[in-house]
Backbone bond lengths (Angstrom), bond angles and torsions (degrees), N, CA, C in turn:
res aa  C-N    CA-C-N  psi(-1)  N-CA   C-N-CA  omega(-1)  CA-C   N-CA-C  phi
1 X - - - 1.450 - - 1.533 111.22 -
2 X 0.906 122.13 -47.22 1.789 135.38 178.91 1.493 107.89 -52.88
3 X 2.044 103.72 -42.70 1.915 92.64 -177.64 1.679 101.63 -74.52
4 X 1.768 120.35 -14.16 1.533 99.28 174.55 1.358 111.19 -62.53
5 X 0.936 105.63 -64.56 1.729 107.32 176.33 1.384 147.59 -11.66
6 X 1.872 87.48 -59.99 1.222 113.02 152.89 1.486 123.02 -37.71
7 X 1.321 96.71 -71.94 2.014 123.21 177.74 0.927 109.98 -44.64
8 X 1.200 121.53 -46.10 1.884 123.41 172.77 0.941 117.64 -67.27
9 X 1.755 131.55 -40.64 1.192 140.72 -173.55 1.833 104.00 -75.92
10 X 1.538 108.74 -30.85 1.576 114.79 -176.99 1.422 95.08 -72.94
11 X 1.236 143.34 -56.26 1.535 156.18 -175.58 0.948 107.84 -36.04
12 X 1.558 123.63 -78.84 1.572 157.49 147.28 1.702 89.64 25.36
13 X 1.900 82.93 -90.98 1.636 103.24 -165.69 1.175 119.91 -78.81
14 X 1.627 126.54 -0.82 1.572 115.99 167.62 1.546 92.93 -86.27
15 X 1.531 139.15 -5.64 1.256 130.06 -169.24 1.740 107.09 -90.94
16 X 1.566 99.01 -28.56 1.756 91.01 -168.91 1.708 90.61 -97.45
17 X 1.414 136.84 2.92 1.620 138.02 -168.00 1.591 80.64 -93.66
18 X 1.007 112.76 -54.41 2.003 107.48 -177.46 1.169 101.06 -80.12
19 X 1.223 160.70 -50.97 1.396 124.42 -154.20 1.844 90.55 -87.86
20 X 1.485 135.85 -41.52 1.276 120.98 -177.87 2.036 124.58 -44.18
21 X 1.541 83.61 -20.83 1.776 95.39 -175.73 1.499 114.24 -84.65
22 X 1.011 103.98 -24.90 1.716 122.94 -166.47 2.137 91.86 -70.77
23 X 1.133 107.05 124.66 1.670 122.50 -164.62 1.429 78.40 -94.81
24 X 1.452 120.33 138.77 1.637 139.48 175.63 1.435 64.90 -101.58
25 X 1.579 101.19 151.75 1.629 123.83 156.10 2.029 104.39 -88.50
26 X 1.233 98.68 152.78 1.329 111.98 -158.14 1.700 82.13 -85.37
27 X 0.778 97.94 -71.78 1.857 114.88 -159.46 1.605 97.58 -83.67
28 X 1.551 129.40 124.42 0.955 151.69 156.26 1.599 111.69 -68.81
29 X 0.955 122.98 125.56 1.782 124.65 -170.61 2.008 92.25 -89.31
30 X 0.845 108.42 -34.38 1.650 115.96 -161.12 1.548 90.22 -79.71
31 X 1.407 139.98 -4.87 1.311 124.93 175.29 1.462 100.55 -141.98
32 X 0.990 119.53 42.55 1.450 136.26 146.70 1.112 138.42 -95.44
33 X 1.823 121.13 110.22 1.409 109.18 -153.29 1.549 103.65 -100.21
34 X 1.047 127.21 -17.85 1.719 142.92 -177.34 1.816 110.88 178.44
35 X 1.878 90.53 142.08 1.492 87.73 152.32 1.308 116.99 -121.51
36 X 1.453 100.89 162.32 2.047 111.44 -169.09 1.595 96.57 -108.56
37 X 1.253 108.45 111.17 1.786 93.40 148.67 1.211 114.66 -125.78
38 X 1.591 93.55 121.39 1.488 100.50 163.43 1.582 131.49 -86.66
39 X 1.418 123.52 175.59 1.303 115.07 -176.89 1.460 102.94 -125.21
40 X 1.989 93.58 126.16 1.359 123.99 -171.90 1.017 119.26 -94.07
41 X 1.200 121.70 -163.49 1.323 121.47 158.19 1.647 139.69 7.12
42 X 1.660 110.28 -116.22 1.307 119.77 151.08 1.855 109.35 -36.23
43 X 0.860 156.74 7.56 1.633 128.88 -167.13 1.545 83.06 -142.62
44 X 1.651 121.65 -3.81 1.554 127.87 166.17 1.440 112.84 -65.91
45 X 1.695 108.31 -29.85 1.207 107.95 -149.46 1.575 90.18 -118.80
46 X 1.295 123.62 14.05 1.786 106.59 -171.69 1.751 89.38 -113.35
47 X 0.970 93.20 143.89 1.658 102.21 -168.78 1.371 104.81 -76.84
48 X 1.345 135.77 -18.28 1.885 125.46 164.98 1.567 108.74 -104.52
49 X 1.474 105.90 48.40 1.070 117.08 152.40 1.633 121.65 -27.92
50 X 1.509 121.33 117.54 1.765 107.80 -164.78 1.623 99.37 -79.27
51 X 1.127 141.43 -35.39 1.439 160.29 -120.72 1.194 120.96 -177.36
52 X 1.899 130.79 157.21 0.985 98.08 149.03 2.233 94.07 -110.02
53 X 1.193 97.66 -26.54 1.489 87.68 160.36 1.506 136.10 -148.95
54 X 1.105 148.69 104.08 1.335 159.99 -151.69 1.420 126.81 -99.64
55 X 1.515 131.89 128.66 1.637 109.30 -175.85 1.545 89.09 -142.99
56 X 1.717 91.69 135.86 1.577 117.74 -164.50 1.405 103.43 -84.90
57 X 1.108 153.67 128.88 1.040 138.03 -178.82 2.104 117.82 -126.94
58 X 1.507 100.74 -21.59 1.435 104.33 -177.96 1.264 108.41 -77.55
59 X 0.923 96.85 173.56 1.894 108.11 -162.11 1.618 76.30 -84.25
60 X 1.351 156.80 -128.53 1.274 147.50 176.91 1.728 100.20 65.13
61 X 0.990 97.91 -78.42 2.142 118.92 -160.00 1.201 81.38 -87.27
62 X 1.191 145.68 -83.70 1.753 145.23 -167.80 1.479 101.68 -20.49
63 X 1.026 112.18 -70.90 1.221 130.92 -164.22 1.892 108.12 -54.65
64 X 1.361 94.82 -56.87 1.940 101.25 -179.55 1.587 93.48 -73.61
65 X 1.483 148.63 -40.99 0.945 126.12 177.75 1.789 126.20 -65.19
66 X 1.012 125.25 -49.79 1.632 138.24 169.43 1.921 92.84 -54.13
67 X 1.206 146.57 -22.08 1.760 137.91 -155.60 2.105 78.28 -104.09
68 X 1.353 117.01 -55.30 1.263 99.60 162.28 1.206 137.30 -50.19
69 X 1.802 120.14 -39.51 1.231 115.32 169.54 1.602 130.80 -46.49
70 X 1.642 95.97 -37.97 1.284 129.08 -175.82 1.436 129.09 -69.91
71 X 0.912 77.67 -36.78 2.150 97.52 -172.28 1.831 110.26 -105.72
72 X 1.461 108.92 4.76 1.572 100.91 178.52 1.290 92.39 -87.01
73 X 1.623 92.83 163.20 1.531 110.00 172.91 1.348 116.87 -124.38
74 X 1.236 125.91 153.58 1.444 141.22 -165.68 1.447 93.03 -69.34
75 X 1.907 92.50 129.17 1.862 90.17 155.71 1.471 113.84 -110.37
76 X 1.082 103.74 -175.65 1.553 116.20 -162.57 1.234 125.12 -91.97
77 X 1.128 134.57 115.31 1.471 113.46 -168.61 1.841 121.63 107.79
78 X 1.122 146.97 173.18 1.438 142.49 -174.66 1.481 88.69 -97.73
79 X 0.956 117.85 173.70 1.452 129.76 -155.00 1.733 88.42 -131.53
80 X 1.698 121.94 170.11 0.787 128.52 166.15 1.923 108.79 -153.12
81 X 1.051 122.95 104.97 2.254 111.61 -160.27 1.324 87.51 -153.92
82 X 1.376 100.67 154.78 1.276 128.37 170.77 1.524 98.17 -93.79
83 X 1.760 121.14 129.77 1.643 93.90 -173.30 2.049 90.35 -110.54
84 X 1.951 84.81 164.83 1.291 96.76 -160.53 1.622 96.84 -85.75
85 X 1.434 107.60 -65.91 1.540 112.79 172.99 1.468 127.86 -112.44
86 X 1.339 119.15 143.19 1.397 129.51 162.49 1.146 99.90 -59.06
87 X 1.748 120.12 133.24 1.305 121.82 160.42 1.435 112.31 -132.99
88 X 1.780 108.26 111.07 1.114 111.90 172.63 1.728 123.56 -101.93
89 X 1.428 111.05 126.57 1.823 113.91 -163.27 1.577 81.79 -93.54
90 X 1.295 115.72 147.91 1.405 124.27 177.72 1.550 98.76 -136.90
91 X 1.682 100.56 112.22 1.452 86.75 -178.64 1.693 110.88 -112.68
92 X 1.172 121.72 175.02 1.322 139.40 -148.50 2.020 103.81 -59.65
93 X 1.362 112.29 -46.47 1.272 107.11 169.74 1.828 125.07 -78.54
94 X 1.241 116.39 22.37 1.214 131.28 171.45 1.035 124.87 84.97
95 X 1.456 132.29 -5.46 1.412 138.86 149.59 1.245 121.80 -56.78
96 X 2.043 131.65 161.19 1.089 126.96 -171.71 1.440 111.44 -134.81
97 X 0.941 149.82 163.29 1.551 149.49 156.70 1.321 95.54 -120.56
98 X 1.669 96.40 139.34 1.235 124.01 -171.77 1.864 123.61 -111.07
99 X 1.001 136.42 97.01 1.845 130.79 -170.45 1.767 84.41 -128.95
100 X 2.041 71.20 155.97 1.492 83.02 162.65 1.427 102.71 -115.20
101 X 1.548 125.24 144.82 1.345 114.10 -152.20 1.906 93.27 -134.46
102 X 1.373 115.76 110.82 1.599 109.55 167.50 1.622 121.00 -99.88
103 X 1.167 100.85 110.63 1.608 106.02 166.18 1.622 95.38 -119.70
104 X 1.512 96.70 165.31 1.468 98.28 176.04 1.273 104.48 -140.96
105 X 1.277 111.58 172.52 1.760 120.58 169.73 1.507 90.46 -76.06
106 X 1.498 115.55 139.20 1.515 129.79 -164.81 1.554 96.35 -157.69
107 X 1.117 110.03 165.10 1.661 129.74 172.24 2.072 85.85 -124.99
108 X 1.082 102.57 -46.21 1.457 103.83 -178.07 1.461 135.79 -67.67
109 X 1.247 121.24 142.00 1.451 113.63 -171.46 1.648 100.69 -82.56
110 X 1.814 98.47 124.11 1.511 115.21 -169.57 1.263 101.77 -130.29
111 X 1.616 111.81 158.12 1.547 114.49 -175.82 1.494 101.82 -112.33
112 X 0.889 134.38 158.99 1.642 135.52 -171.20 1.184 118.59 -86.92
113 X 1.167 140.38 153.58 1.552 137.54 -176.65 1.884 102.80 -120.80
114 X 1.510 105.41 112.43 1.407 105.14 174.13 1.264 108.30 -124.13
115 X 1.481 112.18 129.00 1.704 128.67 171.24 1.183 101.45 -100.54
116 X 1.473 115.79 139.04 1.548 113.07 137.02 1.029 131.32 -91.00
117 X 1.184 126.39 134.28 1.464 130.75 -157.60 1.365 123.74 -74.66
118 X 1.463 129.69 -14.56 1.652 158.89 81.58 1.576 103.78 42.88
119 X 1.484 103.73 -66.67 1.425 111.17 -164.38 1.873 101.16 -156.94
120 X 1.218 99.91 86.54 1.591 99.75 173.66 1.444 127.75 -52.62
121 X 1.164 119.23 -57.83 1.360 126.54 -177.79 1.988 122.43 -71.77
122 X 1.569 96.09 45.45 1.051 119.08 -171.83 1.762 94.71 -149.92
123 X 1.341 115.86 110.48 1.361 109.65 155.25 1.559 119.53 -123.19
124 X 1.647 99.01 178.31 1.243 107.03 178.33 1.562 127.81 -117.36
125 X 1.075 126.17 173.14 1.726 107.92 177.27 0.978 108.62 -125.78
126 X 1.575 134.78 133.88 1.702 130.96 -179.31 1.444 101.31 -106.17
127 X 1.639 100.47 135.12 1.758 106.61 -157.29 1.947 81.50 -66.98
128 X 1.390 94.81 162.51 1.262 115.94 167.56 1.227 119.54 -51.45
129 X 1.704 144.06 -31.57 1.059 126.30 164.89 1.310 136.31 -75.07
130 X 1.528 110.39 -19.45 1.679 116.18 161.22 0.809 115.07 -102.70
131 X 1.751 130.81 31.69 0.920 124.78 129.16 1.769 138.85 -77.22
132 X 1.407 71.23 -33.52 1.733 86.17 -177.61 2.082 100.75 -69.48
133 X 1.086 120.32 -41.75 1.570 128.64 152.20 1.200 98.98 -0.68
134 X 1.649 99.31 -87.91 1.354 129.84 -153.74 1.448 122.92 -75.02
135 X 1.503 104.66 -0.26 1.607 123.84 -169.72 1.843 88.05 -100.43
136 X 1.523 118.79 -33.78 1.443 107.53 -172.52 1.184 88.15 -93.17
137 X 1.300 141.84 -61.60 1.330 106.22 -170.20 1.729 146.76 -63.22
138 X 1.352 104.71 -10.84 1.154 125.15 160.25 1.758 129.11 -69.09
139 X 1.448 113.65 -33.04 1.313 134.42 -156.25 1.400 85.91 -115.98
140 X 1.708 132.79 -69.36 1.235 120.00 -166.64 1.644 133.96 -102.61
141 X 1.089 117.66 -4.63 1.468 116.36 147.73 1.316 124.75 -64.36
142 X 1.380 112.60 141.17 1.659 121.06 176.57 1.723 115.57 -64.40
């Protein structure tokens, strides 16, 4: 009787250690109707300014923008940035999520800086390859 116990109690907590670890994605791509980025701050003041405002709408950019939303990871510490763009996700039932999102025109391999606008002094980091994504689609589509 004691090893059931056990077993249940072992079950139990390898069941809530895996589902507590398992990352829900923030941003749903399938209820995303467009994203807006505008240009803030910092991207006011850099003279090859790409835009002053742009809204992504093909599944293409939807899609690489929300896999960034998704896949950054928390950094450590309060943050301190000048942000480049407003990014507003507008999804299909009329609500919006709000970040401020810096990528830049680079030759260099850069990681992305994502705020939510929710809670600033909390950022995020976008691994270097969706960033670089998000650097062509931002910078080189018309």
């Amino acid at each position: 009787m004691r090893w059931l116990v056990a077993a249940s109690v072992w079950v139990l907590t390898l069941t809530v250690i895996l589902t507590g670890c398992s990352k829900e994605p923030v941003l749903d791509v399938e209820q995303i109707a467009d994203v807006r980025l505008t240009c803030i701050q910092s991207c006011l003041e850099d003279e090859r300014k790409p835009f002053t405002e742009r809204i992504f709408d093909d599944g293409q950019s939807i899609a690489a923008f929300a896999r960034a939303v998704n896949e950054a990871e928390e950094m450590a510490g309060a943050i301190d940035y000048g942000a480049y763009f407003q990014m507003t996700v507008q999804l299909d039932n009329g609500n919006s999520r709000e970040f401020h999102l810096n990528i830049q025109r680079t030759e260099e391999e850069q990681n992305g800086l994502l705020v939510r606008l929710e809670n600033t002094n909390v950022g995020y980091r976008i691994p270097a390859g969706l960033s670089e994504s998000l650097e062509e689609i931002i910078y080189d589509q018309p």
